[in-house]
C-alpha positions as CSV (number, residue, x, y, z in Angstrom):
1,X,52.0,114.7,181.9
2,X,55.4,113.5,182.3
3,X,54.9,110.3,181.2
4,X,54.0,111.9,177.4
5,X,57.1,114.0,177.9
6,X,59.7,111.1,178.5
7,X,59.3,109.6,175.0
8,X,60.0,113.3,173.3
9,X,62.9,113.5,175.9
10,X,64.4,110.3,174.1
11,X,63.8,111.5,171.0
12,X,65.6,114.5,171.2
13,X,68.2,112.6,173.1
14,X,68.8,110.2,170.3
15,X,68.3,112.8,167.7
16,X,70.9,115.1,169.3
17,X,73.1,111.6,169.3
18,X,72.8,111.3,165.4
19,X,73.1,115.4,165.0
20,X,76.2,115.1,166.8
21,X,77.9,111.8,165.0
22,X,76.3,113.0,161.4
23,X,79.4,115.6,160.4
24,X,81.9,112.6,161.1
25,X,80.2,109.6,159.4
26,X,80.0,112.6,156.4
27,X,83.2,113.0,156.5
28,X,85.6,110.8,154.0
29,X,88.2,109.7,156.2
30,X,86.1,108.8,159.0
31,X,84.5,106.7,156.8
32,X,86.9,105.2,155.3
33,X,88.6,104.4,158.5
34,X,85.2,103.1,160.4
35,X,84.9,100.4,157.4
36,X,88.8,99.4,158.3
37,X,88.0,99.0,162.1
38,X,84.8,97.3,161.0
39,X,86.9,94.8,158.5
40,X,89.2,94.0,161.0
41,X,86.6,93.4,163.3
42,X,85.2,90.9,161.2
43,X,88.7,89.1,159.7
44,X,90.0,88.4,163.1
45,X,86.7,87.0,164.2
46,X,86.6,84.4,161.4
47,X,90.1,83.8,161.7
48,X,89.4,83.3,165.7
49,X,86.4,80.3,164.9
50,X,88.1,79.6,161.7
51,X,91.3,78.3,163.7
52,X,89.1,76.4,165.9
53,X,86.9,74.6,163.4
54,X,90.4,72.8,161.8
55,X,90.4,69.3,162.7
56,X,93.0,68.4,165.7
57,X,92.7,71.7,167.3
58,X,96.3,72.9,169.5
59,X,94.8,72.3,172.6
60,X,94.0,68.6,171.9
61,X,97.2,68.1,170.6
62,X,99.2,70.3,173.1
63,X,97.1,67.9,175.8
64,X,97.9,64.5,173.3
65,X,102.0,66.1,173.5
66,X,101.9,65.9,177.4
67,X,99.6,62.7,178.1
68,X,102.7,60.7,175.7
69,X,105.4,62.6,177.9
70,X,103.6,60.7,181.2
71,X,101.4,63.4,182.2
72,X,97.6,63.2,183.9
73,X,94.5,64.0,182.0
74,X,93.6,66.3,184.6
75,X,97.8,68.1,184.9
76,X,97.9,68.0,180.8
77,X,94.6,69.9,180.9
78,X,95.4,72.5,183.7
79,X,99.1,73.0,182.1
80,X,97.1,73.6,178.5
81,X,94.7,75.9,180.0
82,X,97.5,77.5,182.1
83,X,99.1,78.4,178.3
84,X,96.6,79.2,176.2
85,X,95.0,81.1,179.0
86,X,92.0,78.9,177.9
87,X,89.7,76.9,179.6
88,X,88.3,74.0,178.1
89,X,84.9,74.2,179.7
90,X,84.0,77.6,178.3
91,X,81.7,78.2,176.0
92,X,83.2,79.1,172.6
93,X,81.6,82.9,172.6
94,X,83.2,83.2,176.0
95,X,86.6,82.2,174.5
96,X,86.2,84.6,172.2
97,X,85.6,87.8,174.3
98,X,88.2,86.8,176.7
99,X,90.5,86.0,173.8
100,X,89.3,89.8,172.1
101,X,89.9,91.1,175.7
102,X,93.7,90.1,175.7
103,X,94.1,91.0,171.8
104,X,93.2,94.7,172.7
105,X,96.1,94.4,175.3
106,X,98.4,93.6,173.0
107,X,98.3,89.3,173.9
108,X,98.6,87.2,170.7
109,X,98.8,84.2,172.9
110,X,101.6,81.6,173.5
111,X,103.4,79.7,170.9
112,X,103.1,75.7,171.0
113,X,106.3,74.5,170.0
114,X,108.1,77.1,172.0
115,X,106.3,77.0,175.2
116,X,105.9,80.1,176.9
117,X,107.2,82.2,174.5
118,X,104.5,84.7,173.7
119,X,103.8,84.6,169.8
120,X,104.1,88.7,170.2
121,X,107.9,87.9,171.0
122,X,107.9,85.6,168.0
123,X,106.5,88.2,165.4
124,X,109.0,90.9,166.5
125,X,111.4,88.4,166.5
126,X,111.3,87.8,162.5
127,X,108.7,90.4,161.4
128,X,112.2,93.0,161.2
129,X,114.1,90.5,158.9
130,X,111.1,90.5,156.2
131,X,110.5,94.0,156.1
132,X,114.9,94.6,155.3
133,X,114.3,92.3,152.5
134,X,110.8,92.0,150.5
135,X,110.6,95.5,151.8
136,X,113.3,96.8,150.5
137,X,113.0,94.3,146.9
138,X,108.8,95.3,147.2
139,X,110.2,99.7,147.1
140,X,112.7,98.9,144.1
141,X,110.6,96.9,142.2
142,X,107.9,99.6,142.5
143,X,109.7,102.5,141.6
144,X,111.7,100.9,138.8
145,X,108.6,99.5,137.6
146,X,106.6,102.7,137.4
147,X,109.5,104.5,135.6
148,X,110.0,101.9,133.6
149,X,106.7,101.5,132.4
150,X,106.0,105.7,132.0
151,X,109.1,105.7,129.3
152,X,107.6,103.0,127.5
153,X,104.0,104.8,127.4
154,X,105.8,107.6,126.5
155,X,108.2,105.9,123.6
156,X,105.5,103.4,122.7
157,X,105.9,101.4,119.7
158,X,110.1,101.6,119.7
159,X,112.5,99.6,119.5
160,X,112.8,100.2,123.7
161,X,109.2,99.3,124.4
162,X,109.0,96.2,122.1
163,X,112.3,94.9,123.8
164,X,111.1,96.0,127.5
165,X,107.3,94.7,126.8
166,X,108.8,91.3,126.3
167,X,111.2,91.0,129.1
168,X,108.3,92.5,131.3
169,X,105.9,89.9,130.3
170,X,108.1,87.0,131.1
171,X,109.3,88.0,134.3
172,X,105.5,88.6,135.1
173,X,105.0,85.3,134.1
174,X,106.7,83.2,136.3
175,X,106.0,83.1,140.4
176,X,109.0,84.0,142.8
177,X,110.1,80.5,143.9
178,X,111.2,79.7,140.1
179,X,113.6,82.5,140.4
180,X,114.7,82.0,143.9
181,X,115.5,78.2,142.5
182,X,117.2,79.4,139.4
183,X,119.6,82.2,141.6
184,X,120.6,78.9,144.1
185,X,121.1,76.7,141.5
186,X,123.2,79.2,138.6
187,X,124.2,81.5,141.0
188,X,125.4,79.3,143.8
189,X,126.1,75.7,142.3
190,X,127.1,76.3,139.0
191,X,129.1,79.2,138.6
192,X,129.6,79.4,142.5
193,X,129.0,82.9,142.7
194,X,128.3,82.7,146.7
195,X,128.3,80.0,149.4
196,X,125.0,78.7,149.7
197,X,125.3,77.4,153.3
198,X,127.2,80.5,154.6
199,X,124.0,82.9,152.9
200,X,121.6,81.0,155.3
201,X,120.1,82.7,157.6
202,X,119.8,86.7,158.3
203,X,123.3,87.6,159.5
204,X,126.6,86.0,159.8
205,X,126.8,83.7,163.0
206,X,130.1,84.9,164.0
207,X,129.6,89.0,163.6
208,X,128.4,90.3,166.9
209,X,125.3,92.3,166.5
210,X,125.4,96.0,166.6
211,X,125.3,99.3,165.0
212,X,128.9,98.7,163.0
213,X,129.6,98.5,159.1
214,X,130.5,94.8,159.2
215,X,127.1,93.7,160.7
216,X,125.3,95.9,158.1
217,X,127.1,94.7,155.6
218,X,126.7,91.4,156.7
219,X,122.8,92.0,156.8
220,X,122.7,93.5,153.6
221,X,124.7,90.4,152.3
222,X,122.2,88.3,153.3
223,X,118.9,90.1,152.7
224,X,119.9,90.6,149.1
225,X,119.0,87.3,147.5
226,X,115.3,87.3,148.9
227,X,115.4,90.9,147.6
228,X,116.7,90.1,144.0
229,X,114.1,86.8,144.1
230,X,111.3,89.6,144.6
231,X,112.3,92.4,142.6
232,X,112.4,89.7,139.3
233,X,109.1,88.5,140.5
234,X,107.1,91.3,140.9
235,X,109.1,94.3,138.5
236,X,107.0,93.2,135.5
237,X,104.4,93.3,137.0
238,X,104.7,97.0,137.8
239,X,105.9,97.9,134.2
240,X,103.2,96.5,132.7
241,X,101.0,98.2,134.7
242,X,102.3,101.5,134.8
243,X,102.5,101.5,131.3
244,X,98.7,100.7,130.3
245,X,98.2,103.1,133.0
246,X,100.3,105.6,131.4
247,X,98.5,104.8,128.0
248,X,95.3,105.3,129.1
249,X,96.3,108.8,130.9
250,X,97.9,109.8,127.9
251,X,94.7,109.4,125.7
252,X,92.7,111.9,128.2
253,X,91.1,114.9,126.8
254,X,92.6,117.0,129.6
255,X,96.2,115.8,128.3
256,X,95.3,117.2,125.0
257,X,94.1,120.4,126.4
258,X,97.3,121.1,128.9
259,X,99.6,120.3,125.2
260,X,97.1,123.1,123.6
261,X,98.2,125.7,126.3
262,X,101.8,125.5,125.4
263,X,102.6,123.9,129.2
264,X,105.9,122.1,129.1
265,X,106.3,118.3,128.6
266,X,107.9,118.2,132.1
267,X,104.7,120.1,133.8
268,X,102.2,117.7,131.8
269,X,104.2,115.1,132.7
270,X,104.5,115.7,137.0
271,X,100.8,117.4,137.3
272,X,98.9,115.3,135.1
273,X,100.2,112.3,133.9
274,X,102.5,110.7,136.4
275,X,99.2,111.8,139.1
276,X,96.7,110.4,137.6
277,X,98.4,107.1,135.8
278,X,99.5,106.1,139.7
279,X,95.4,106.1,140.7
280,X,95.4,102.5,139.6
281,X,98.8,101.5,140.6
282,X,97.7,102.4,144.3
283,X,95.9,99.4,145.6
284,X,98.1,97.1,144.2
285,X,101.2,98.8,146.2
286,X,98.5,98.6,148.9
287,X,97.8,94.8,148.7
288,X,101.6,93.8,148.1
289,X,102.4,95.6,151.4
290,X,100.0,93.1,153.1
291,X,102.3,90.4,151.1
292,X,105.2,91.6,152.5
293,X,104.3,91.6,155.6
294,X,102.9,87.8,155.3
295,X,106.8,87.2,153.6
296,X,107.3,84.7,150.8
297,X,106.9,81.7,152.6
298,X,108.2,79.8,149.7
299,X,111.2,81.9,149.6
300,X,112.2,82.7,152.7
301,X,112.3,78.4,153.5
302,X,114.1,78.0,150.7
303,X,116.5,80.9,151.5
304,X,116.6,79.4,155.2
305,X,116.2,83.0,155.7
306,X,114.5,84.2,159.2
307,X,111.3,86.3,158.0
308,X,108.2,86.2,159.2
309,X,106.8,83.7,156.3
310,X,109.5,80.8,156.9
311,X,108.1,81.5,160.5
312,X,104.4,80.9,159.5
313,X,105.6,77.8,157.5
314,X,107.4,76.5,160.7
315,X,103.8,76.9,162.8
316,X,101.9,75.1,160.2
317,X,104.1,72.3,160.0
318,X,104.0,71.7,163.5
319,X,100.5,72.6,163.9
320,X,100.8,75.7,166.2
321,X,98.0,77.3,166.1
322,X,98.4,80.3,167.9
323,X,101.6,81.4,166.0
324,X,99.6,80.8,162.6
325,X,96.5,82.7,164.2
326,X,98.8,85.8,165.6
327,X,100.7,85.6,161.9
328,X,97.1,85.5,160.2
329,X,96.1,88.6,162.6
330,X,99.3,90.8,161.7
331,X,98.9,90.2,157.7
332,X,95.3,91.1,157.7
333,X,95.2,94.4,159.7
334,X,98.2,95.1,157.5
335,X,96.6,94.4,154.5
336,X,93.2,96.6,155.4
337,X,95.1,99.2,157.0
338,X,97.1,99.2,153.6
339,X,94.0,99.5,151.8
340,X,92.4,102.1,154.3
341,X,95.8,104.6,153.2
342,X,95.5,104.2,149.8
343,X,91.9,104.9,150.0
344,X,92.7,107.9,151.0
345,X,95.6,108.7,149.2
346,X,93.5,108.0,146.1
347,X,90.9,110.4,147.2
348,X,94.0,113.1,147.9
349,X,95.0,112.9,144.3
350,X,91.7,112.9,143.3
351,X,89.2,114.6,144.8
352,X,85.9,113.4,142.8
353,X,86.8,109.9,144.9
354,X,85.1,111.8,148.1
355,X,81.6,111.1,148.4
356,X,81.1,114.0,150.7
357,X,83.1,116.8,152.4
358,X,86.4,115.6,154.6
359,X,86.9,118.1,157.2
């Protein structure tokens, strides 16, 4: 008898399992946020065998570094698995859960050519300097853009949109390191606007750091020609958008309908137009945040400015792995978390998005 009862006392286990998890995987957001954690799950395991399928992996050469410098096989080993807290006789799945262990603990690793610095340190270290600049170039672009390209919707066909339309279309055109070349060589060499060599780096060498007007100043100084370099390269983009956006919003029956109630331009204009003509705007905010976070590597080398993507260009020249792999980490569970907001911003500002009932 209790044999044919343990198989119903499963069952009703299990099925009291899904009762309970049923209202949260029907929920939007959980949803939503159970495909980011999934994602993630899944980027930072490819990029965790990726990184070790490349030919000439950082332990190899880490070990080739010390065995020129005079070293033993066996202390060049020890020292590399003493590092990369990594030992070379482990199977590769065993790598990767005790590697998964120390990423939920915060551990990114150790940095090659910096030995010993943990590339966590290295991250913070430049990580701030990218978000003053292409943040602060990625939020003006975006809302000068989307203004930008609403008046045009809105004016379409004059004189203003013609002009604009143009001057949108060949900023759009042209990637970021043309303009970053053209503000050095107009800006600096010919009409000697700023010191090229004093704008290097993030802040002015002889300022002491602190919370004072001169090192602001001095940071804001220096930020601003990685800013300008973005805002040029990406501003069309957004008016162009915004703009077909607008268009499109603006040929909605509901739009019609509001004008036929007598509402007020301004009310059509803030509850229905500007709402619904940012829906596709949304994940493209959403994916540039994942670029600013990566930096303009291009840029930022060029600028010899400190950011996070003249940081990832210094690992893959020398070949450091783990910096590149801890980089690779921090733009991808930027980029999906990115996308997991905006998914859900979307849904906020409109509702037929959810597929069931967010509680």
């Amino acid at each position: 008898m209790a044999t044919l009862e343990h198989p119903n006392q499963s069952g009703s286990s299990s099925s009291g399992l899904m009762d309970t998890l049923r209202p949260i995987f029907e929920s939007y957001t959980a949803r939503i946020m159970f495909q980011g954690l999934v994602t993630a799950w899944a980027a930072i395991t490819l990029t965790f065998f990726l990184i070790r399928l490349l030919p000439g992996n950082p332990i190899d050469l880490y070990i080739e570094q010390l065995l020129n410098q005079g070293y033993t096989i066996e202390q060049a080993r020890n020292q590399a698995a003493g590092l990369f807290n990594y030992d070379p006789d482990q199977p590769v799945i065993t790598q990767y859960v005790t590697y998964m262990g120390d990423l939920l603990q915060g551990d990114l690793g150790q940095s090659i050519t910096s030995a010993g610095t943990p590339v966590r340190d290295q991250i913070v270290r430049f990580l701030p300097w990218t978000l003053v600049s292409l943040g602060s170039g990625l939020l003006i672009s975006i809302v000068s853009g989307t203004m930008l390209g609403m008046a045009m919707a809105y004016w379409r066909g004059s004189v203003f949109d013609n002009v604009m339309t143009t001057i949108a279309s060949i900023l759009a055109g042209l990637p970021d390191y043309i303009y970053a070349f053209a503000i050095i060589l107009i800006g600096g060499v010919v009409y000697e606007l700023f010191d090229v060599g004093e704008m290097r780096g993030g802040v002015d060498p002889d300022i002491d750091p602190g919370f004072t007007l001169e090192y602001i100043s001095s940071v804001i100084e220096h930020a601003a020609l990685p800013a300008i370099t973005y805002i040029l390269a990406s501003v069309g983009i957004w008016i162009l958008l915004m703009k077909s956006s607008t268009i499109s919003t603006l040929g909605e029956d509901y739009i019609n309908v509001a004008k036929a109630r007598g509402l007020s331009e301004r009310r059509i204009l803030t509850a229905y137009v500007g709402r619904n003509s940012l829906l596709p705007v949304i994940p493209r905010i959403a994916i540039n945040i994942g670029f600013v976070v990566g930096g303009s590597v291009i840029v930022e080398r060029l600028f010899e400015y400190p950011g996070i993507g003249r940081a990832l260009f210094t690992a893959v020249s020398t070949r450091d792995y783990m910096t590149m792999q801890g980089i690779f980490i921090l733009i991808t569970v930027t980029m999906i978390a990115a996308n997991t907001l905006s998914d859900l911003v979307l849904a906020w500002l409109d509702p037929r998005i959810r597929l069931g009932d967010d509680n």
